[in-house]
Each structure stands twice: as C-alpha cells, then as structure tokens.
N, C-alpha and C positions, 0 to 999 in steps of 0.2 A: 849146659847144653845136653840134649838128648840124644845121641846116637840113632839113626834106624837100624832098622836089620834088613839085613841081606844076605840071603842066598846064595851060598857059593854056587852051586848049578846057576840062578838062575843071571849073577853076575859074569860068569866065562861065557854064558849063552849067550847075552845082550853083545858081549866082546868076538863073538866066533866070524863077524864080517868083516873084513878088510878096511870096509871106509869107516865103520863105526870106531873102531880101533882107531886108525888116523885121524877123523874128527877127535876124538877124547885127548888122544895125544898132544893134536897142535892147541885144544883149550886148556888141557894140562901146562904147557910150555905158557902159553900166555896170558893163562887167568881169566881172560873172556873175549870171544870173539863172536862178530855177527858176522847169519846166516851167509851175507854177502860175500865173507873175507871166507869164509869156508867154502862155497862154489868156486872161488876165485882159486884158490888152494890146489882145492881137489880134481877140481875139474869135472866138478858135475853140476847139473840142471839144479835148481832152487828146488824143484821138486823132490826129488831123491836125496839130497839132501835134507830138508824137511823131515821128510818119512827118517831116514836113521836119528837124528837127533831127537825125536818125538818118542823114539822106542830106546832110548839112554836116558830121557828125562821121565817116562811112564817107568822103567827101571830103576829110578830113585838118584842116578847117579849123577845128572845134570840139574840144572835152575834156568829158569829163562827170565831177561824182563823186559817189554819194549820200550823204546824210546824212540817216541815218534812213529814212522813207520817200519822200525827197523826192529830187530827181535838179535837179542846179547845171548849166549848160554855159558853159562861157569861151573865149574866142579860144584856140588852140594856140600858142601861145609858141613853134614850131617851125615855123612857116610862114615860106616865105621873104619875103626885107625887101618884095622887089615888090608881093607881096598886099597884105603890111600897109601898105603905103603907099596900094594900091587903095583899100584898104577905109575907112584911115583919111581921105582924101581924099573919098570918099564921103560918108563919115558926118559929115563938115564940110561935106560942100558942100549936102545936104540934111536938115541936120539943122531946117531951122524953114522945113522945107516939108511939104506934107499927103501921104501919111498918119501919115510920121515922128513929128511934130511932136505931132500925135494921140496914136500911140501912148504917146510918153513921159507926157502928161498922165495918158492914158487908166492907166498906171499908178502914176500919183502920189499917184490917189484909190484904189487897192486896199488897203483897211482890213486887211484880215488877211496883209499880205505874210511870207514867211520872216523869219526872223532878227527879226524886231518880234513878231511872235506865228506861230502855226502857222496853213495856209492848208486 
C-alpha cells in the first residue's frame, strides 16, 4: 500500500471549520456515511454540505462512491499513519463532548437512513 503525502499546514487548514471537523468525526465513528445522514446530523442544507466534504476529499482525506443516487464518503485508507492517529485520537478524545456527541444521537434518530430504507 502506498501512503500519500500530506501536508501538515495544508491537513489543520482543510480541519480549521467546525462542520468539516464534525463531518470527519461522525465518518471517522462510522466508517461511511451518506451525504443524506450527514445533512440530517448536522443540520445543514445538501448544499453546504457538499461544498465541505468536496474540500476533505480534494484534500486527499476522504473517498466517495455512489450507489445509486446517493454518494457514501469514508476515511482514505491512504492517508498517512500520522493523520490517522490525528484524527483517530481526536475522535476519542471528543467523542462524548458537545457538538459531537449531538451529532451521533442527532443521527440515531434519522428514520429513513440508507441501507435500512431509502432517505
């Protein structure tokens, strides 16, 4: 497996927004979510979300794939070990602090998620 490279600047940059951060977090916690469970989450428009996820996967740190009409993003299995230790240390160390902690509820209760029915 090939590792990329990245950027410490340009890795804390892509991280400096609040929802990009929380997006990463709650696909960090569950491995892959779509777009749909992420507006449902966060509480924001398909669009704006879009736009952050788009500038985490042009920054090498996401993957997308669709299925069907719906679009999945997961961690890059190619980022190097450092990040994933970032991220993953992160995602432990605030995982049952606010808005985190929020958010994963905030998705617990999404009736119509993927893969259980269509959203």
């Amino acid at each position: 497996m090939m590792l990329m490279t990245l950027q410490a600047v340009d890795f804390y940059s892509v991280l400096s927004h609040p929802m990009r951060l929380r997006a990463l977090i709650l696909i960090k916690q569950l491995d892959e979510l779509c777009v749909c469970e992420l507006t449902h989450s966060l509480g924001l428009a398909q669009p704006v979300i879009s736009r952050h996820l788009a500038q985490l996967k042009q920054a090498g740190l996401l993957l997308s794939r669709r299925q069907g009409l719906w679009i999945y993003y997961r961690l890059n299995n190619d980022i190097p070990n450092w990040v994933n230790d970032v991220i993953q240390s992160t995602a432990d160390g605030i995982a049952d602090t606010s808005p985190y902690k929020e958010d994963r509820i905030a998705l617990n209760t999404m009736l119509d998620r993927p893969n259980q029915a269509c959203c």
